[in-house]
VMD Tcl script that draws the C-alpha trace (Angstrom):
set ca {
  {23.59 -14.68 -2.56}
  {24.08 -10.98 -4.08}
  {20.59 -11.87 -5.93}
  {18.70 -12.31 -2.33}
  {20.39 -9.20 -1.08}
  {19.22 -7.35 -4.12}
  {15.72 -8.52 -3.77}
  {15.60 -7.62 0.48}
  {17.18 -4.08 -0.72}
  {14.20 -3.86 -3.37}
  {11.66 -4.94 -0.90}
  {13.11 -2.46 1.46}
  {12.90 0.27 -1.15}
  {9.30 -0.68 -1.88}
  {8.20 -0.49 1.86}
  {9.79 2.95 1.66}
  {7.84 4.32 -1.08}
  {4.95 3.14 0.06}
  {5.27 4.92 3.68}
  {6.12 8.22 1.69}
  {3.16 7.97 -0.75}
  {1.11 6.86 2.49}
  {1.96 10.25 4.76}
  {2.18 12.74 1.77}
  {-1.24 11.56 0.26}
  {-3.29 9.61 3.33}
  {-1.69 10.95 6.49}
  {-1.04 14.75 6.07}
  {-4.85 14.95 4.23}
  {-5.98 13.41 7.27}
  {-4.04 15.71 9.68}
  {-6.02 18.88 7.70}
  {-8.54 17.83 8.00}
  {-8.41 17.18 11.83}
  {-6.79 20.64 12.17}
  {-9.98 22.02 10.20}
  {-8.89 22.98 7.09}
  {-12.33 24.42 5.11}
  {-11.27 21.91 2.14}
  {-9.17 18.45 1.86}
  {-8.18 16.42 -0.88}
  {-6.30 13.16 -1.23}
  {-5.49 10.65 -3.59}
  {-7.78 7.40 -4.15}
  {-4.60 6.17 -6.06}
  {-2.87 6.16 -2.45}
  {-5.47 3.93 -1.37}
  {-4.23 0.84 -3.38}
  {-0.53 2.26 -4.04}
  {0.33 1.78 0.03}
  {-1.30 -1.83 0.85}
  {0.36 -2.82 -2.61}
  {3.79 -1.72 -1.95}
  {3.66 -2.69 1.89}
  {2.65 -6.05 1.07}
  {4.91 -7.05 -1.76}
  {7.93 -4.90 0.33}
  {6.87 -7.18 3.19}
  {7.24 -10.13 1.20}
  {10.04 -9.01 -0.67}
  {12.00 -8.25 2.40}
  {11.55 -11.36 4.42}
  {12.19 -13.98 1.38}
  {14.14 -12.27 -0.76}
  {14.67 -14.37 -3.86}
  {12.76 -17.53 -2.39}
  {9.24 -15.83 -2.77}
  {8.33 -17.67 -5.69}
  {4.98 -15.73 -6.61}
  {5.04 -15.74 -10.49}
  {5.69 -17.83 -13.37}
  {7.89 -15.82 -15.24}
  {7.61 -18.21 -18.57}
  {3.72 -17.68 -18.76}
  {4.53 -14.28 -16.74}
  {1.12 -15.22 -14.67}
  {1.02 -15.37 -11.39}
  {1.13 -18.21 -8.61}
  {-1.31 -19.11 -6.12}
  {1.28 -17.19 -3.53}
  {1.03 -14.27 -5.50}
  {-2.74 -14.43 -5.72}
  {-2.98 -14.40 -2.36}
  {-0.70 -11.59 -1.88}
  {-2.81 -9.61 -4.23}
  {-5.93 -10.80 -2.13}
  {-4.39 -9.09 0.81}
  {-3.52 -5.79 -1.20}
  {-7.47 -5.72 -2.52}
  {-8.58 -6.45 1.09}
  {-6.35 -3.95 2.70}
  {-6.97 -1.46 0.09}
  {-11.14 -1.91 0.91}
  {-10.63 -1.67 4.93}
  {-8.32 1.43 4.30}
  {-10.59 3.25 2.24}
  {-13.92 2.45 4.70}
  {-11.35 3.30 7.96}
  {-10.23 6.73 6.04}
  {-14.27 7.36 4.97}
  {-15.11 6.93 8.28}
  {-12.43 9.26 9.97}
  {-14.11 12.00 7.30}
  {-17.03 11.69 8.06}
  {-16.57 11.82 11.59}
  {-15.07 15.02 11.47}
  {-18.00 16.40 9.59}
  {-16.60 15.97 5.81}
  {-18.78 14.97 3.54}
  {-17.74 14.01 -0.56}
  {-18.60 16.95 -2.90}
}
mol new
graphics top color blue
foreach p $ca { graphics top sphere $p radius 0.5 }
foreach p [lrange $ca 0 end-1] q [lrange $ca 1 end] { graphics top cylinder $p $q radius 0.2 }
display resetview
């Protein structure tokens, strides 16, 4: 029992990370840039750091200790964690077009 809560806690922690590393690297670049700022930067890192840690936090939270997503003997992971990694990569592409976009629109372009 104090195993699940430790797990929930973690995921909890992880979802909490990955909202700060989301508005200090994604959100306030993107807020600069809408105020007009002559020069933005941000952190491609961010871009796979936030789906990663919302996903497994997510997952984390909700199952706690029953999210069986790895084999720890051949430390290799299940098809659950595959697919959990599918959504990361997936979220991680949509992000990075969606943030692109919102650039672009505003007249940035990549130097």
């Amino acid at each position: 029992m104090l195993q699940n809560i430790k797990y929930r806690l973690g995921g909890l922690f992880i979802l909490a990370v990955g909202a700060a590393i989301g508005w200090y690297f994604l959100y306030e670049p993107l807020q600069a840039a809408k105020a007009g700022a002559p020069e933005v930067r941000y952190s491609l890192k961010a871009f796979f750091m936030v789906p990663f840690c919302m996903v497994f936090g997510l997952a984390f939270a909700v199952f706690g200790t029953s999210l069986d997503y790895r084999d720890a003997e051949r430390n290799t992971l299940k098809p659950l964690g595959w697919a959990l990694f599918a959504v990361v990569v997936i979220v991680t592409a949509a992000g990075f077009w969606w943030f692109k976009e919102q650039f672009a629109a505003l007249g940035y372009v990549d130097a």
